[in-house]
Structure formats: structure tokens, C-alpha cells
C-alpha positions as CSV (number, residue, x, y, z in Angstrom):
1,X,-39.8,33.2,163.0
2,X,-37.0,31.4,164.9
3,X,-37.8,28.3,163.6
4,X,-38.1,29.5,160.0
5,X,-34.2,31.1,160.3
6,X,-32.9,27.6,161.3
7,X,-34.2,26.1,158.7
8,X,-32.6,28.7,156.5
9,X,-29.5,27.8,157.8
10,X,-30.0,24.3,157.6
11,X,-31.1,24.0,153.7
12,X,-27.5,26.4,153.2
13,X,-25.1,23.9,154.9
14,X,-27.1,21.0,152.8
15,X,-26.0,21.8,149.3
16,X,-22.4,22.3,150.9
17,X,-22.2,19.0,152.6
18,X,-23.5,17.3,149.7
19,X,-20.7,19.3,147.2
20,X,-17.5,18.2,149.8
21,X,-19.2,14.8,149.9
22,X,-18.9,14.1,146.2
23,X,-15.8,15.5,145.6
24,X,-14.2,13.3,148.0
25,X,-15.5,10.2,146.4
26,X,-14.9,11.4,142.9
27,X,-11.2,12.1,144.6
28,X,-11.3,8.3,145.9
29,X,-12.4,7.2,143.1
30,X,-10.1,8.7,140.8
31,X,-7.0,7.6,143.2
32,X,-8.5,3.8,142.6
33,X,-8.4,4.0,139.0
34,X,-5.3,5.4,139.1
35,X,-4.3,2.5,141.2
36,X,-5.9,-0.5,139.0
37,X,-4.9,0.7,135.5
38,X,-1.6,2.1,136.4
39,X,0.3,-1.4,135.6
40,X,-1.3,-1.5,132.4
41,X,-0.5,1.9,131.6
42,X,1.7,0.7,128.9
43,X,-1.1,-1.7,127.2
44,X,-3.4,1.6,127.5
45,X,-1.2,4.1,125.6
46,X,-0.9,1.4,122.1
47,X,-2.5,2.5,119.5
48,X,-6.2,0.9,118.6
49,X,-5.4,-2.6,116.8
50,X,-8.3,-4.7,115.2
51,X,-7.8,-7.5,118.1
52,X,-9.4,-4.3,120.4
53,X,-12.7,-4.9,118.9
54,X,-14.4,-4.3,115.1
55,X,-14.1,-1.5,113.3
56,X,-10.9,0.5,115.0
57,X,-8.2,-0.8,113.6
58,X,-5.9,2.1,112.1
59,X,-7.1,2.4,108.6
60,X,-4.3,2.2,105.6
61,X,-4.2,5.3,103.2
62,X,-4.7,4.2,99.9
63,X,-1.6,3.4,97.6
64,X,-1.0,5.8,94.7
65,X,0.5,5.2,91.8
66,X,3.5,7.4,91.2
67,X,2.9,9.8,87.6
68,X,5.0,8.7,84.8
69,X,4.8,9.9,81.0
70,X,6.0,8.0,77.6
71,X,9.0,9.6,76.1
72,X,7.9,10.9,72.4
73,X,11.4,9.7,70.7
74,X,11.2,5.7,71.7
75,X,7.7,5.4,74.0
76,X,10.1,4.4,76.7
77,X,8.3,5.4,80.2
78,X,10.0,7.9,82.1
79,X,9.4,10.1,85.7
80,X,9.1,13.4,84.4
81,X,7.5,15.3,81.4
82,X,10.9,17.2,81.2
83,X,12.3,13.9,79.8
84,X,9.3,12.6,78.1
85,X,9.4,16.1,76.0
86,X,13.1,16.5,75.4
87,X,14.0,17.6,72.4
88,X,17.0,14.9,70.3
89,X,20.1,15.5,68.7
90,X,20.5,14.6,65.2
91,X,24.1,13.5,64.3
92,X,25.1,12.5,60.7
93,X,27.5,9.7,61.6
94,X,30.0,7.7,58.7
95,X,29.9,4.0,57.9
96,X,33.0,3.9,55.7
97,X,34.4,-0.1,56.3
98,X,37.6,1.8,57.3
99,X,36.5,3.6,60.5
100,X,34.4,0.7,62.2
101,X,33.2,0.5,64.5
102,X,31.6,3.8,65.5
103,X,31.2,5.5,69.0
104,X,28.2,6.1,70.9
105,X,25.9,4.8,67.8
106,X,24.9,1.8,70.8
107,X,22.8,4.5,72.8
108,X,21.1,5.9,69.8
109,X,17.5,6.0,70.1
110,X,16.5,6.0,66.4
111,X,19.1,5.6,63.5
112,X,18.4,6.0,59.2
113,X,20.6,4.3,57.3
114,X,20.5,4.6,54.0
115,X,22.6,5.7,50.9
116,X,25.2,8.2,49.8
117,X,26.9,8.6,46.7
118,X,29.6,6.2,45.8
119,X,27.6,2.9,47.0
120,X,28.5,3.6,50.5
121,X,25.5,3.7,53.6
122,X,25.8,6.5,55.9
123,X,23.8,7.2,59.6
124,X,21.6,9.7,61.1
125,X,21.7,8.7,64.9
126,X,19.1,10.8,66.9
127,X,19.8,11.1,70.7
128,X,18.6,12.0,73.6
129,X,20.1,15.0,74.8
130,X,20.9,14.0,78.5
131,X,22.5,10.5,77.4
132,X,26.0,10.8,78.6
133,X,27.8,10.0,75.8
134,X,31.7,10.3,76.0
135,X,32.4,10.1,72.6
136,X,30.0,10.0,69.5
137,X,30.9,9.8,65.9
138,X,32.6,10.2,63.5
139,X,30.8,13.0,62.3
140,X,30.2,13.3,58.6
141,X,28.9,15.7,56.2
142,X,25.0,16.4,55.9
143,X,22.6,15.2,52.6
144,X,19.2,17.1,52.2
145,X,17.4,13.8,53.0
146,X,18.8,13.7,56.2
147,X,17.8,16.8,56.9
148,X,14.4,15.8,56.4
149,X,14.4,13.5,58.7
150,X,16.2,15.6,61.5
151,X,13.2,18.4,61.0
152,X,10.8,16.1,61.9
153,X,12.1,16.2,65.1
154,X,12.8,19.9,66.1
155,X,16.7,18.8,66.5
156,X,19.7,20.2,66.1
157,X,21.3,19.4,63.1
158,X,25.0,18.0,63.7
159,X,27.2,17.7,60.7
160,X,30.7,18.6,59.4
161,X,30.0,20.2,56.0
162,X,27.5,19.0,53.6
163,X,26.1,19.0,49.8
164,X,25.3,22.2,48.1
165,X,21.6,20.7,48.8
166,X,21.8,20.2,52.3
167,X,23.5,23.0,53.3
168,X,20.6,25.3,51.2
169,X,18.3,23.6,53.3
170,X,19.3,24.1,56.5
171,X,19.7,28.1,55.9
172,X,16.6,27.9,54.2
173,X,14.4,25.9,56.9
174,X,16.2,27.6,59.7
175,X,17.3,24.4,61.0
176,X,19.4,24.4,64.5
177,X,23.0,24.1,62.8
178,X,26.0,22.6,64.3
179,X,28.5,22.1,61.8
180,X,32.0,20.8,63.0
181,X,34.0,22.3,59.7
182,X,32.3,26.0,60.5
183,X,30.5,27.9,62.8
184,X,30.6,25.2,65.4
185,X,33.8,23.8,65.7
186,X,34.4,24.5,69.2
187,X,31.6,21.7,69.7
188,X,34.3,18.9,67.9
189,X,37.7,17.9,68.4
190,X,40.0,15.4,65.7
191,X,41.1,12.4,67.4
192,X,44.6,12.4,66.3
193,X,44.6,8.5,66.0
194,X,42.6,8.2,63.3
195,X,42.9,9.7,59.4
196,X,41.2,13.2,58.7
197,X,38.3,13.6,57.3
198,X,37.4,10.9,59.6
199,X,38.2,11.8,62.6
200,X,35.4,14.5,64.1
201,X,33.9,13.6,67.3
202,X,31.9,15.4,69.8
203,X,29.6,14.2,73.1
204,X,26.5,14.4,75.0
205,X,27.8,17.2,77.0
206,X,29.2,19.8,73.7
207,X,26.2,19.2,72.2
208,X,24.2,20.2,75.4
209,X,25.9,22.8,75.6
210,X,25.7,23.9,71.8
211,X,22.2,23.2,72.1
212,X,21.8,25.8,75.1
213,X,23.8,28.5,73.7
214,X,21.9,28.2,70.4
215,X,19.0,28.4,72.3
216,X,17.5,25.4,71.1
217,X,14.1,25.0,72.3
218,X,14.2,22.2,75.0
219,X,10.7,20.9,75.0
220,X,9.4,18.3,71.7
221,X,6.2,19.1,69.7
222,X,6.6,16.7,67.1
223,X,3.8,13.7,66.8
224,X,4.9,10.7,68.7
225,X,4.7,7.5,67.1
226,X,2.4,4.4,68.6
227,X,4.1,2.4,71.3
228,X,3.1,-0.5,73.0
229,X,4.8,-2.9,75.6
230,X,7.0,-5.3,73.7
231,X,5.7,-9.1,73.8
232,X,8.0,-12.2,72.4
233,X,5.3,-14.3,70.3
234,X,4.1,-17.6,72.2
235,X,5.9,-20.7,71.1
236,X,4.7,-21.7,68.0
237,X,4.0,-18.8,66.9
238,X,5.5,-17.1,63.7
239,X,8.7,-16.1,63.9
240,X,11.2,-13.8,62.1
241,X,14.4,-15.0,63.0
242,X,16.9,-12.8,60.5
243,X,16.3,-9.8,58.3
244,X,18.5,-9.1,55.2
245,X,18.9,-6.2,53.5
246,X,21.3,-6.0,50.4
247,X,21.9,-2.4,50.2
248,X,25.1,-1.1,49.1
249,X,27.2,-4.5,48.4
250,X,28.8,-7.0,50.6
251,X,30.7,-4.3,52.6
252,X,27.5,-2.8,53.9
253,X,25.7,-5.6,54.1
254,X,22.6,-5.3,56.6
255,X,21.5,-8.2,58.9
256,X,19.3,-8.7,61.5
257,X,18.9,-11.4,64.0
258,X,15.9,-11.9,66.6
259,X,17.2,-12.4,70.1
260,X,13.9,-14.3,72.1
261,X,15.4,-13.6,74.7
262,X,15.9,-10.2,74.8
263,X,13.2,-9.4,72.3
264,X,15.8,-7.1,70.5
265,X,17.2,-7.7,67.1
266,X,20.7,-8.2,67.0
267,X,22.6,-5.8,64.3
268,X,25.5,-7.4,61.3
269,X,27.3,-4.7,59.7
270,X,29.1,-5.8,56.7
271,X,29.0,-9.3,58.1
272,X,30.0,-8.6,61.1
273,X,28.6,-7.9,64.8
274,X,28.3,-4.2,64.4
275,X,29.6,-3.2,67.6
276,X,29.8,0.4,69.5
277,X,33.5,1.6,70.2
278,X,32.7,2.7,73.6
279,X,31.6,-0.4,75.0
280,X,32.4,-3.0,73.1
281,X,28.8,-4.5,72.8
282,X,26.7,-5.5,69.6
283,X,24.1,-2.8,68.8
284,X,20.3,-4.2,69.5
285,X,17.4,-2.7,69.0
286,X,13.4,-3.5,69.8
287,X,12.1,-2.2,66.1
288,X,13.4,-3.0,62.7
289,X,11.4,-0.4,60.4
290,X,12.4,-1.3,56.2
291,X,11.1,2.0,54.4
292,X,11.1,1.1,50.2
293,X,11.3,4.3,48.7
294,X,12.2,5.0,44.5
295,X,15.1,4.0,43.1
296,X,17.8,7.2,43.5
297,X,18.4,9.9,40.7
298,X,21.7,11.4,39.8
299,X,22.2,15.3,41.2
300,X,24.7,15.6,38.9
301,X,28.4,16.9,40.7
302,X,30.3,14.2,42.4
303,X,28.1,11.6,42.0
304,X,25.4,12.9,44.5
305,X,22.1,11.8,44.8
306,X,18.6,12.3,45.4
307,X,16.0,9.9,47.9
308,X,12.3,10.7,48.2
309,X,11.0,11.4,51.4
310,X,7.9,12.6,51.1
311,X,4.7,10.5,49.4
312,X,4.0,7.4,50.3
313,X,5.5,3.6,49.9
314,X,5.8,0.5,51.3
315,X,6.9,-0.4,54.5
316,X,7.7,-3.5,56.7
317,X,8.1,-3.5,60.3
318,X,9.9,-6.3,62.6
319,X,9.3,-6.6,66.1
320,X,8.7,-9.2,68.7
321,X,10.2,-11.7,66.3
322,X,7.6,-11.6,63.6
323,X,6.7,-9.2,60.6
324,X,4.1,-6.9,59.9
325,X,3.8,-5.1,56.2
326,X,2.1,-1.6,55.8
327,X,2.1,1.8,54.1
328,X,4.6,4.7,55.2
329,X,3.6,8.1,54.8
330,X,5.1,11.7,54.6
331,X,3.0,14.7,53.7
332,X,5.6,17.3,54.0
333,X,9.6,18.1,54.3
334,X,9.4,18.7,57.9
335,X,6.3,16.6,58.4
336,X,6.1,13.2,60.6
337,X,6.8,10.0,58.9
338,X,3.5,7.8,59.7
339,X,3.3,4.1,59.7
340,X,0.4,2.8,58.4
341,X,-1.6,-0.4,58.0
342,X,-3.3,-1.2,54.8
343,X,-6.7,-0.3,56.1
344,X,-4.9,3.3,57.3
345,X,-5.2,2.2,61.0
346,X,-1.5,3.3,62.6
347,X,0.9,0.2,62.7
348,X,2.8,0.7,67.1
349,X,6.2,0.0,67.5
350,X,7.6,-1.3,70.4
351,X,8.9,0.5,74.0
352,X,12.9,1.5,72.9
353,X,15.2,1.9,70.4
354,X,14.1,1.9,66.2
355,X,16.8,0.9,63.2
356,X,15.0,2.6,60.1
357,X,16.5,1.4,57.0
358,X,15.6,3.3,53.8
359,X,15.5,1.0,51.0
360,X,15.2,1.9,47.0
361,X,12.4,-0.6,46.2
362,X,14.9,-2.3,43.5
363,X,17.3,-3.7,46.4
364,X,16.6,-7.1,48.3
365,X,15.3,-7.4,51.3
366,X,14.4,-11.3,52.7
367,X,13.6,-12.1,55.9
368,X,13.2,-16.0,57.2
């Protein structure tokens, strides 16, 4: 029995011994590395490179490509929807030889030109609403075919006055109305400078401001047209180098002349550069759109007139310095204008700004 109790106590101390044993070495140990690697404690502590060996390197997160939309009005891409679906302004805007140039017409997106009564040309200059304009006009009275065009967009109508015709339409289509000479006058002021009835002006931030207190709906539904990345032909290619549109005489004499350079086409008014007040600098443009519509017929009082809109006609587009002819198309008064090849396939315009001159198929139009 004796000899079996000192065994007992002999297998207890073993299993302690052993314990205070290892964790004295693991201590010695420990205080070694501690010792070796504390020098390259630094080197330790940076961050896996591939030199360290395959396969840990610090992978790269993928690049993403930031969202952008196309802007309905000129296909130009923008950050936000907001932009891409705001709604334009519309402003009926004089040509009279007298008042040149005009202000703010430069930053119009899309412009109509075509007739009024007494031979003259006249503008309807759609904006974007945000564009900053200081001073845009002068603002003239409103035709029903301008009208037309304006509800294709949704817009506010911006006018001083207008023909029996147009003015019916507006109340009759509900169209946003901001007329200078009536309801909306505190949108407008007269420059004092210039000779009344030609002197209404208003900016980008009255007709924001009209447009909120009307409460205009902010966000586009209409159909955008077909844009594509503009693209100067390769040399040797077939080139358009000036468009000439004989419209309403020598005073309103339309040119056009392609810029390779900028891919734009340069704007002649009556002969001349046709400059913007504000800055000084000749109007360009990345689309030249020629729309031949039927001769005009006589509305009787004051020489006004009538323009089709609506149907279908011939149309010739200029871009990238060369010339494509198609088929325009209007199904309805506040329906999209389509441009159409021969084979019914949609003719793109470029990325920016659109000149659409409306031409009565009996006037000239040349190009070289």
C-alpha cells in the first residue's frame, strides 16, 4: 500500500512539471522571436505586395463607369436624368434687320425660322431652362405655327401678343402662356435703349421662375429625336461646304458655312455673321435641318399667313459637312416632327444644337 501512494503522488507532480516546463520554453521562445523580428517590425506591419509571393497582392476594385443620360432636346450627354428630362422654353424671338443682332439666341438649343407676314423671317428659340441667360430677346408676338412647334415640346409658350390664330390656340390647347403684353408682364422688362415694340426682354431666371409659379411640369415626355456622336467626313470624302437658303430677300438672307474644324456650321444672317448680343460670337450649330413645306396662303387681315405643319414633305439634313435628303413627318398639332429616310428608317442628328429652317417648297435652297 505504501508503495502504491508514492506512486500516486509521483504520477500528480508529473503532469505539473511537464505544464511549468513548457510554459517556460514557450515564454523563451516567444521572448526570442520578439527579439529577431523586432527590427523588422516595420517591413512586418506593410501591407501584402505581389514581390511577397503569388497570388497576395491587394486586389484593385473594379472601375465603374459613372451613369450619364442623353438630354431629349439636343442628345447632348448629361450627369443627371433631372437635366436629361427638363422641360424647354419656347421664345418667339424678332429678326427685323433693325434690331440685330439678338440676345441670348447663341445658347439656343433648337431655333425655327421661318416666315411672317410682310416678307420678314421670324424665330422660335427653345431653351433649356437652367441655361443662365442674362438677356434673351427681343420678344415678339406669337403665330399659330409656332405654336405648333412649341407643343411638341411641353414648353412654355413665351410671346408678347399674337395673331387672332395663335392666341385661340393657346387658350384652346391649354398651352403654358407667358405673354409679355398681358398676364405676364412682370416676367419682361423694355430696354429703354431701343424703339418699342422692339424692345421686350426677359432671362433664364424670369422664365424659371414663371415656369415654377405656373406650375409648369418640370420633367419632358415628348419623343426624342435620334442622336449620334458627330464625325467630320474623312478627307476626300463629300463635303457640304455652304448652305443657301433664299427665303425672304436679300435682308434675310440664310447662309450656312461648314467649319471642319469644329464640325458646326457657321450661321450668315442677311449677309452677315449672325452674331449673339451677349457675347459677341457668330451663332454655330452641329445640325442644319431644311423642312420644304407648301407655298403660304393668305389669312386674310394684315397680311397674315398660314404654314402647314402637319403631313408630310421633303426634308434635307446637313451635318458633319455633307448632306442627307429624306421625308419629314407630323401626324398631329401637338405631335413630334419625325425625320425620315426614304425607306422610313429615322434619319440621327448630331450631339448639340439644331437650326430648322422651314422652307415653302417654291423658294431656293443650293448647297455646294
Amino acid at each position: 500500500m505504501k508503495t502504491n501512494t508514492n506512486f500516486i503522488s509521483h504520477s500528480s507532480f508529473a503532469p505539473t512539471f511537464l505544464g511549468l516546463s513548457v510554459m517556460v520554453a514557450g515564454a523563451l521562445l516567444a521572448s526570442a522571436l520578439f527579439v529577431q523580428t523586432v527590427e523588422g517590425w516595420q517591413t512586418f506591419m506593410q501591407p501584402p505586395t505581389s514581390v511577397l509571393g503569388a497570388g497576395r497582392a491587394t486586389p484593385e476594385k473594379p472601375s465603374v463607369a459613372p451613369l450619364t443620360f442623353t438630354r431629349r432636346l439636343d442628345g447632348v450627354v448629361v450627369d443627371t436624368l433631372a437635366e436629361a428630362d427638363a422641360v424647354p422654353v419656347a421664345v418667339v424671338i424678332e429678326n427685323m434687320a433693325s434690331t440685330r443682332p439678338q440676345s441670348g439666341l447663341g445658347k439656343a438649343r433648337v431655333v425655327y425660322e421661318t416666315l411672317v407676314e410682310g416678307g420678314i423671317t421670324r424665330f422660335l428659340a427653345l431653351f433649356l431652362p437652367d441655361a443662365g441667360i442674362e438677356k434673351i430677346g427681343p420678344v415678339r408676338s406669337a403665330r399659330h405655327y409656332f405654336v405648333d412647334w412649341a407643343e411638341e415640346y411641353g414648353s412654355p409658350f413665351v410671346h408678347a401678343g399674337g395673331s387672332p390664330q395663335g392666341l385661340s390656340q393657346i387658350a384652346h390647347d391649354q398651352v403654358p402662356d407667358v405673354n409679355g403684353i398681358g398676364h405676364a408682364w412682370q416676367y419682361f422688362w423694355r430696354d429703354r435703349a431701343v424703339a418699342a415694340p422692339h424692345n421686350l426682354f426677359t432671362n433664364s431666371a424670369q422664365l424659371q421662375r414663371a415656369a415654377l409659379e405656373m406650375h409648369v411640369p418640370t420633367q419632358a415626355n415628348f419623343k426624342a429625336w435620334a442622336f449620334v456622336d458627330g464625325a467630320p467626313p474623312n478627307p476626300g470624302g463629300r463635303l457640304t461646304a455652304s448652305v443657301k437658303i433664299d427665303l425672304a430677300g436679300a435682308a434675310y438672307d440664310i447662309r450656312f458655312d461648314y467649319d471642319a474644324a469644329t464640325n458646326t456650321y457657321g450661321r450668315f444672317n442677311g449677309g452677315q455673321p449672325h452674331r449673339d448680343r451677349g457675347t459677341d460670337e457668330q451663332l454655330h450649330v452641329e445640325n442644319v435641318i431644311v423642312q420644304f413645306v407648301k407655298p403660304p396662303t393668305s389669312l386674310g387681315a394684315n397680311g397674315r399667313i398660314d404654314l402647314t405643319t402637319e403631313g408630310d414633305g421633303r426634308v434635307v439634313i446637313f451635318r458633319n459637312g455633307s448632306v442627307q435628303e429624306g421625308t419629314w413627318k407630323k401626324s398631329g398639332r401637338a405631335e413630334r416632327t419625325q425625320w425620315l429616310n426614304h425607306d422610313g428608317s429615322v434619319l440621327a442628328l448630331n450631339r448639340g444644337a439644331t437650326w430648322i429652317v422651314v422652307v415653302p417648297h417654291d423658294r431656293s435652297v443650293t448647297w455646294e
